[in-house]
N, CA, C and O atoms as CSV, one atom per row, in Angstrom:
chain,resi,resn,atom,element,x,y,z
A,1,UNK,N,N,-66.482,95.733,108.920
A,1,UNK,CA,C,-66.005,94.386,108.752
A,1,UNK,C,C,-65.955,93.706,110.116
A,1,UNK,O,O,-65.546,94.272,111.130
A,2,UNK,N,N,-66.535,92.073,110.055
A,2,UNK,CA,C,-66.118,91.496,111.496
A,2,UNK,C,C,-65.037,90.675,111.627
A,2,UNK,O,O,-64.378,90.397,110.625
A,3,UNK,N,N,-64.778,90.290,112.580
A,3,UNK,CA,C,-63.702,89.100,112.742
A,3,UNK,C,C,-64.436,88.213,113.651
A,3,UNK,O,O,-65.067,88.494,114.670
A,4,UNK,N,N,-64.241,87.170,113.122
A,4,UNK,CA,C,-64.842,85.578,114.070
A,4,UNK,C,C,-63.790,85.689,115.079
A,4,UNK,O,O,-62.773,86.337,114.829
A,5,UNK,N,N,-63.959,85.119,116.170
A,5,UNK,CA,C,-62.797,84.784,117.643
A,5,UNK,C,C,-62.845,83.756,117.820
A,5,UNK,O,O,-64.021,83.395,117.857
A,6,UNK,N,N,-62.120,82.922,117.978
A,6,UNK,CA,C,-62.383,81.666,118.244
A,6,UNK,C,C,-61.145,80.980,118.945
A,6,UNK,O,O,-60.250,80.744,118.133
A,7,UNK,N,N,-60.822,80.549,120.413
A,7,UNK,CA,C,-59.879,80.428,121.388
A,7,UNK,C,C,-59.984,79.001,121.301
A,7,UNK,O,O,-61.100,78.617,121.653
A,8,UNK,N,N,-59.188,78.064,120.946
A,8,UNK,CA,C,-58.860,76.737,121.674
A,8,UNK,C,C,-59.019,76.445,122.481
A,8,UNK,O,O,-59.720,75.433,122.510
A,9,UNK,N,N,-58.504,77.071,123.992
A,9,UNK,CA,C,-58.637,76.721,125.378
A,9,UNK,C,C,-59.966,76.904,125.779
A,9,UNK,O,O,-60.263,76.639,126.944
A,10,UNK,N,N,-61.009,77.413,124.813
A,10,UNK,CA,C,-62.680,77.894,125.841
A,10,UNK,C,C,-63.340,76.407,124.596
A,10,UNK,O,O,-62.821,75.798,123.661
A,11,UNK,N,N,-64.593,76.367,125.227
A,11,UNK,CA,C,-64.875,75.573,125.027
A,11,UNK,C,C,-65.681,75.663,123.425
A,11,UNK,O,O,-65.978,76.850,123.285
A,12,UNK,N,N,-65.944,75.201,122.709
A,12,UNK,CA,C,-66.269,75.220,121.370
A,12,UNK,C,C,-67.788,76.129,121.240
A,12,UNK,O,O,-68.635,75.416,121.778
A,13,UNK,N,N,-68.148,76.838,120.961
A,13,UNK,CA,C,-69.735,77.475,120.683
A,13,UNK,C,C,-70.823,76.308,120.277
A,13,UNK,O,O,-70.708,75.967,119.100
A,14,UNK,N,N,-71.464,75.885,120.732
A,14,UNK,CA,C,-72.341,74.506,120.667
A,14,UNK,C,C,-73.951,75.873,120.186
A,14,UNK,O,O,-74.676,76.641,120.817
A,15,UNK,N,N,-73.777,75.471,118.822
A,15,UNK,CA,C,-74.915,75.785,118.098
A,15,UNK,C,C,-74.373,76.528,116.977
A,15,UNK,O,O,-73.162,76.663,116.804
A,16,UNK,N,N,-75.754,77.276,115.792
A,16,UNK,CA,C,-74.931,78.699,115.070
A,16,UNK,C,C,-74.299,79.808,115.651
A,16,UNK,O,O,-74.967,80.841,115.629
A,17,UNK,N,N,-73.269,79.862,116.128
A,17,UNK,CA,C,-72.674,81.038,116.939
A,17,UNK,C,C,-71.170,81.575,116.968
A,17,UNK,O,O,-70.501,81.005,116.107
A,18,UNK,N,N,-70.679,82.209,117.473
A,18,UNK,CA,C,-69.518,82.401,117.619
A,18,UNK,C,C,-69.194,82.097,118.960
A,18,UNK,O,O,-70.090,81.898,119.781
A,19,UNK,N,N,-67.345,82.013,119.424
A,19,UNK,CA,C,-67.279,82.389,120.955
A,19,UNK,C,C,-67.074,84.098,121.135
A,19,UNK,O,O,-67.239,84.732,122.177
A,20,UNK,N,N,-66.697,84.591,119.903
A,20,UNK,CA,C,-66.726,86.153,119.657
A,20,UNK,C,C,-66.540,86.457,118.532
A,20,UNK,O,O,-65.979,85.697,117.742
A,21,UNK,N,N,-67.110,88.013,118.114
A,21,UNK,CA,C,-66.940,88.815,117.184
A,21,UNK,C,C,-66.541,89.872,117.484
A,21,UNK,O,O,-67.015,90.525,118.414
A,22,UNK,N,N,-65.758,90.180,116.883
A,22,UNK,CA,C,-64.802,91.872,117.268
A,22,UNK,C,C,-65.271,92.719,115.965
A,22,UNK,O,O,-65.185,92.280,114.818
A,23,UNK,N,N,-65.788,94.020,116.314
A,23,UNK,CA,C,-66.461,94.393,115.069
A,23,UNK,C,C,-66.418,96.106,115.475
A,23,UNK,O,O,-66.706,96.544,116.589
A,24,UNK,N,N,-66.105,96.712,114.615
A,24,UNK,CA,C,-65.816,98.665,114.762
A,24,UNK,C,C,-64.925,98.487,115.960
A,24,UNK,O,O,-65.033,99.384,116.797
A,25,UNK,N,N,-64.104,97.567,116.215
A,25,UNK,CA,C,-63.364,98.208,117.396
A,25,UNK,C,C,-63.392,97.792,118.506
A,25,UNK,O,O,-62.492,98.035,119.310
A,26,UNK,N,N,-64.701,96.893,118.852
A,26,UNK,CA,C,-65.265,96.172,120.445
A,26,UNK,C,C,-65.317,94.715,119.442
A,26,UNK,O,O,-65.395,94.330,118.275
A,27,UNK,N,N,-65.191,94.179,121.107
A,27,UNK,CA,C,-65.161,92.884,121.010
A,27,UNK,C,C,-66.714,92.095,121.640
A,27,UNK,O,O,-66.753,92.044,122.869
A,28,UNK,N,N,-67.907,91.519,120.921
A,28,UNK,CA,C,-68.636,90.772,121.495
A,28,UNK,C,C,-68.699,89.511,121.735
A,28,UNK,O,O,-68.787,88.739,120.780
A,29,UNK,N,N,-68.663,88.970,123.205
A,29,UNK,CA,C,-68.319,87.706,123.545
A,29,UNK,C,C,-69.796,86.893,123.615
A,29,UNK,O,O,-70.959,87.253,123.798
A,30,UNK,N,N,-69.114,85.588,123.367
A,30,UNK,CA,C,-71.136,84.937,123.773
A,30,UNK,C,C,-70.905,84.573,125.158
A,30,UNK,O,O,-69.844,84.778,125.749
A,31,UNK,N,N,-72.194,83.886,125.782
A,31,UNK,CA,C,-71.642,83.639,127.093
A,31,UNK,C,C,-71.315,82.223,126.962
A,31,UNK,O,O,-71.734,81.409,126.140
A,32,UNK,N,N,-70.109,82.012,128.371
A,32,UNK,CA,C,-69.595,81.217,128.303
A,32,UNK,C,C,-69.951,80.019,129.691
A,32,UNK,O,O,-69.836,80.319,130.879
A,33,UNK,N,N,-70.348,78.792,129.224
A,33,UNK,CA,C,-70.768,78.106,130.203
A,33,UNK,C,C,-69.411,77.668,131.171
A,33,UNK,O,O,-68.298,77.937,130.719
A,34,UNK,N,N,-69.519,77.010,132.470
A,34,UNK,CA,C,-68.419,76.485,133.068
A,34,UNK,C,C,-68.443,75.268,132.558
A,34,UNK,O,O,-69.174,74.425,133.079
A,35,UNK,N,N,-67.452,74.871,131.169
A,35,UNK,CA,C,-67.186,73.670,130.994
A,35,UNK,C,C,-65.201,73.887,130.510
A,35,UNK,O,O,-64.722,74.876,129.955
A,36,UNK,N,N,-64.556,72.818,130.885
A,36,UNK,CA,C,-63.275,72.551,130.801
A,36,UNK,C,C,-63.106,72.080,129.476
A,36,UNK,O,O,-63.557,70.976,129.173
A,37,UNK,N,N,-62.418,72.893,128.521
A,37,UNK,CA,C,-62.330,72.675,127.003
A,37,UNK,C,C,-61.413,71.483,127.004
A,37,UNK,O,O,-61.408,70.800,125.980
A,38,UNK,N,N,-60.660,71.147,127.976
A,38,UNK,CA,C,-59.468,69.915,127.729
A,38,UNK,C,C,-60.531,68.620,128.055
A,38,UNK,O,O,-60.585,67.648,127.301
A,39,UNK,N,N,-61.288,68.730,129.162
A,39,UNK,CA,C,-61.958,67.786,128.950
A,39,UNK,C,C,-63.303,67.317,128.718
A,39,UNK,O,O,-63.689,66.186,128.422
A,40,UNK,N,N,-64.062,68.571,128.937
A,40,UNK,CA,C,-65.459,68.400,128.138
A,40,UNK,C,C,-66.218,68.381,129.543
A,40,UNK,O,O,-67.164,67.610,129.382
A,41,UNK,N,N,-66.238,68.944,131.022
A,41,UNK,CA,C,-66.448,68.642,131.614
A,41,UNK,C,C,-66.665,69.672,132.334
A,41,UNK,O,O,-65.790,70.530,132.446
A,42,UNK,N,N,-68.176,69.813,133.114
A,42,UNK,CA,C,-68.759,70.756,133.669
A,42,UNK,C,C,-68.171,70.807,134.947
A,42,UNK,O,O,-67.891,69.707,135.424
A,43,UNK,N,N,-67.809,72.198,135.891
A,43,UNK,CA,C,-67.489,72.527,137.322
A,43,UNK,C,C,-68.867,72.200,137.751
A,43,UNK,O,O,-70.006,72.038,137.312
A,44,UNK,N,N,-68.102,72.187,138.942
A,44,UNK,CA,C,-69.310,71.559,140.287
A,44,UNK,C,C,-69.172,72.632,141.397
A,44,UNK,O,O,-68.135,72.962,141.972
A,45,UNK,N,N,-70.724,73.226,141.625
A,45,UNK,CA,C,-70.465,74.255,142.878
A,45,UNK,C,C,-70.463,75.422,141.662
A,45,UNK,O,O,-70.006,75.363,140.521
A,46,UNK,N,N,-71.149,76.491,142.362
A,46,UNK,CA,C,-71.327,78.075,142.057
A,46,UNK,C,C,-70.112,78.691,141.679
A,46,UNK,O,O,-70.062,79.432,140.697
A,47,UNK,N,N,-68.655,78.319,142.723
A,47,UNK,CA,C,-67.723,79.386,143.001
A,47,UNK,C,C,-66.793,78.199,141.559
A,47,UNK,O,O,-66.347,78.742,140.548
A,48,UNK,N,N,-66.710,77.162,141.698
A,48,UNK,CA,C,-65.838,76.770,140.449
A,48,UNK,C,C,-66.310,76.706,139.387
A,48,UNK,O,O,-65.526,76.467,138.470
A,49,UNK,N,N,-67.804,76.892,139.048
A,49,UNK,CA,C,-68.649,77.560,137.588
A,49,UNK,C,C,-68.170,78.562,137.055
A,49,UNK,O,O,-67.853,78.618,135.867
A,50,UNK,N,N,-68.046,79.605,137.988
A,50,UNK,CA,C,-67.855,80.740,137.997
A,50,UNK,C,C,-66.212,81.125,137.495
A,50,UNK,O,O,-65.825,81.946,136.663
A,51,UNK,N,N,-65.468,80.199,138.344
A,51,UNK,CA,C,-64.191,80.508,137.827
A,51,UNK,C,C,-64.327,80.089,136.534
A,51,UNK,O,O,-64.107,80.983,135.717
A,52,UNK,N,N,-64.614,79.032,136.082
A,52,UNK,CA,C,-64.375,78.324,134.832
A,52,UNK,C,C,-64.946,79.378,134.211
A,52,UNK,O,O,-64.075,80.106,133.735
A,53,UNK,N,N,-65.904,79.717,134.040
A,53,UNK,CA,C,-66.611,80.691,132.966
A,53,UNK,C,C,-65.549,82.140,132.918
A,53,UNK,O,O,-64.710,82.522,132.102
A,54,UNK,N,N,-65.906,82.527,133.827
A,54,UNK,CA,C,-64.292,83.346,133.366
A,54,UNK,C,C,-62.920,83.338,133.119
A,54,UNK,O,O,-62.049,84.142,132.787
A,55,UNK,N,N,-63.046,81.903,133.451
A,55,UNK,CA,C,-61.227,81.577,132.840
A,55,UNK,C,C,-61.554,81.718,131.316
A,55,UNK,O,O,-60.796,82.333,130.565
A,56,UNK,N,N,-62.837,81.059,130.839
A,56,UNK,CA,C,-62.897,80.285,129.519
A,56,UNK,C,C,-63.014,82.328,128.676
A,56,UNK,O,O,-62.499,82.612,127.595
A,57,UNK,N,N,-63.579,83.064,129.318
A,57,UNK,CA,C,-63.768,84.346,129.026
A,57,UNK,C,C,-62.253,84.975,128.469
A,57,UNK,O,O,-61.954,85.598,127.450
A,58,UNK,N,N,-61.441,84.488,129.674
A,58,UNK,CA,C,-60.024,85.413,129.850
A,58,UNK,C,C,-59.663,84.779,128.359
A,58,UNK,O,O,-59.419,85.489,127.384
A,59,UNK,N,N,-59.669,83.095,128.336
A,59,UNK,CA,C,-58.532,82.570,126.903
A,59,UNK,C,C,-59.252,83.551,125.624
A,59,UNK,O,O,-58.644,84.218,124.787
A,60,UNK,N,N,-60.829,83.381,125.793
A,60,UNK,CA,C,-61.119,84.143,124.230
A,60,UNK,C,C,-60.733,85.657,123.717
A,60,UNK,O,O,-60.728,86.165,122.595
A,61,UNK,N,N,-60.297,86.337,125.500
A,61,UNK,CA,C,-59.915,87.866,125.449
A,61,UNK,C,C,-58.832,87.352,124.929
A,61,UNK,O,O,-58.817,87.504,123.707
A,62,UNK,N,N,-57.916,86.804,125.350
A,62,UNK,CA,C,-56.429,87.167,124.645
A,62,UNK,C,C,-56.410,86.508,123.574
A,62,UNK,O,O,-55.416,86.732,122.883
A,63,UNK,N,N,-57.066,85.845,123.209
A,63,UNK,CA,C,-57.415,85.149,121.524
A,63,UNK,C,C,-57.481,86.509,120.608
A,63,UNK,O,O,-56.935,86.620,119.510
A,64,UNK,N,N,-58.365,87.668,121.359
A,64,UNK,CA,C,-58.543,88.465,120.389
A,64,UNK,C,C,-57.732,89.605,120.788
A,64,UNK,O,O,-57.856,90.708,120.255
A,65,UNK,N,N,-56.802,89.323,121.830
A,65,UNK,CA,C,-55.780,90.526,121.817
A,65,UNK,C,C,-56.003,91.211,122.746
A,65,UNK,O,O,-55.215,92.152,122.852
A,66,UNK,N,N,-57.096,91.116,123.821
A,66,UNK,CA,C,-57.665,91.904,125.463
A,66,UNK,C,C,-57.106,91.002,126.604
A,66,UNK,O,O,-56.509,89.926,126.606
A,67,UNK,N,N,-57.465,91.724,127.422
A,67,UNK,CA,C,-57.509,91.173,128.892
A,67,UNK,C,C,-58.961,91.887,129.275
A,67,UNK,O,O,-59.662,92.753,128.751
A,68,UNK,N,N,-59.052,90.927,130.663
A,68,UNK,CA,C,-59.832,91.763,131.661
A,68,UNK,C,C,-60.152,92.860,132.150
A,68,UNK,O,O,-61.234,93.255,132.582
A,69,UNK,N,N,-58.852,93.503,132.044
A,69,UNK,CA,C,-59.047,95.374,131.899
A,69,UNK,C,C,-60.116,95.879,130.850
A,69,UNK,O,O,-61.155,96.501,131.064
A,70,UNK,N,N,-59.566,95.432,129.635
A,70,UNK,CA,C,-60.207,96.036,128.934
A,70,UNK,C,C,-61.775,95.661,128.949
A,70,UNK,O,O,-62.592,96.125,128.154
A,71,UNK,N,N,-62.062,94.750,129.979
A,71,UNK,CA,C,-64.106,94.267,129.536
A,71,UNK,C,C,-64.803,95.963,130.034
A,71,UNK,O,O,-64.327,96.291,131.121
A,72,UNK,N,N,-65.366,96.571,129.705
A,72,UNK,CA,C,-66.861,97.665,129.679
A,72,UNK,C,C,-68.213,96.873,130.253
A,72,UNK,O,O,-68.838,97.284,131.231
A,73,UNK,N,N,-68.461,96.045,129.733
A,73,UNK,CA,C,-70.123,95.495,130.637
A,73,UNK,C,C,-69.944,94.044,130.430
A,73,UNK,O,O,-69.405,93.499,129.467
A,74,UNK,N,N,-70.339,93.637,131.207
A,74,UNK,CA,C,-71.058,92.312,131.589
A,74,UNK,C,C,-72.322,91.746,131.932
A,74,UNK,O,O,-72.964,92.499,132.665
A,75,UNK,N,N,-72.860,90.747,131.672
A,75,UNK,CA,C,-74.209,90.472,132.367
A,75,UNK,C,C,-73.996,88.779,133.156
A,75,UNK,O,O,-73.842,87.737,132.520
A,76,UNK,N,N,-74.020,88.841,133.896
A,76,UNK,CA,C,-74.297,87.591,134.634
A,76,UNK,C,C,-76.007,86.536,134.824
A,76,UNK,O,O,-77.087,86.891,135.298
A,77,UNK,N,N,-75.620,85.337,134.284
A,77,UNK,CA,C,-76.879,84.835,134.248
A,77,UNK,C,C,-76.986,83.955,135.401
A,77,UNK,O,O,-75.851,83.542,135.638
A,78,UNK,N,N,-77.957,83.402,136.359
A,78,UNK,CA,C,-77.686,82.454,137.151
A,78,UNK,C,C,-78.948,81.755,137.245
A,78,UNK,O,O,-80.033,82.170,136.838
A,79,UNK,N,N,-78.673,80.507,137.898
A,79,UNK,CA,C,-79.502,79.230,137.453
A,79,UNK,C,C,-80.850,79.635,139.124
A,79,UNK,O,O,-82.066,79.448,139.097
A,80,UNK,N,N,-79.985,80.213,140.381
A,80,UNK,CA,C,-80.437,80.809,141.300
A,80,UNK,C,C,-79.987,82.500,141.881
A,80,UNK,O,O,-78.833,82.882,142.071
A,81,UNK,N,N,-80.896,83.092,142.024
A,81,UNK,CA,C,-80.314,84.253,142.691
A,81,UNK,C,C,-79.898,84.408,144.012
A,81,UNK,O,O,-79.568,85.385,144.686
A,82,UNK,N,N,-80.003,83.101,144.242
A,82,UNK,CA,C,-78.924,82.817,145.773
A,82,UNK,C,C,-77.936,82.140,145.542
A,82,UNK,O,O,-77.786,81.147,146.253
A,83,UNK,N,N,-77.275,82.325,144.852
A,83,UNK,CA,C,-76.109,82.156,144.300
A,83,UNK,C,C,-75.274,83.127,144.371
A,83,UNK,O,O,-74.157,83.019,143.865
């Protein structure tokens, strides 16, 4: 059985998608762009993308009951690899 995730504070899943599914036990997150769910509004600069995307990460973990401890893998995407 799955469970949909779905956090208020991250920003809405823009397409068919989830912001997560928790399913046998793990939790799969989609990725999360740097945009500010209060106001609809993209960070500026690498290092405040970055925060934002993992802030917006942290609200959907505790949406579904995790923290940061608990993440196992990640993949990072970037627009440059000098970044």
């Amino acid at each position: 059985m799955k469970t949909i995730i779905a956090s208020p504070h991250a920003p809405k899943a823009v397409g068919p998608y989830s912001q997560a599914v928790g399913a046998g036990g793990a939790l799969y997150v989609s990725g999360q762009l740097p945009i500010d769910a209060a106001s609809g509004k993209m960070a500026e600069g690498i290092e405040a993308q970055t925060r934002r995307s993992l802030t917006n990460l942290g609200h959907i973990l505790r949406e579904a009951g995790y923290d940061y401890s608990d993440v196992v893998k990640t993949t990072v995407l970037l627009q440059s690899i000098g970044d």
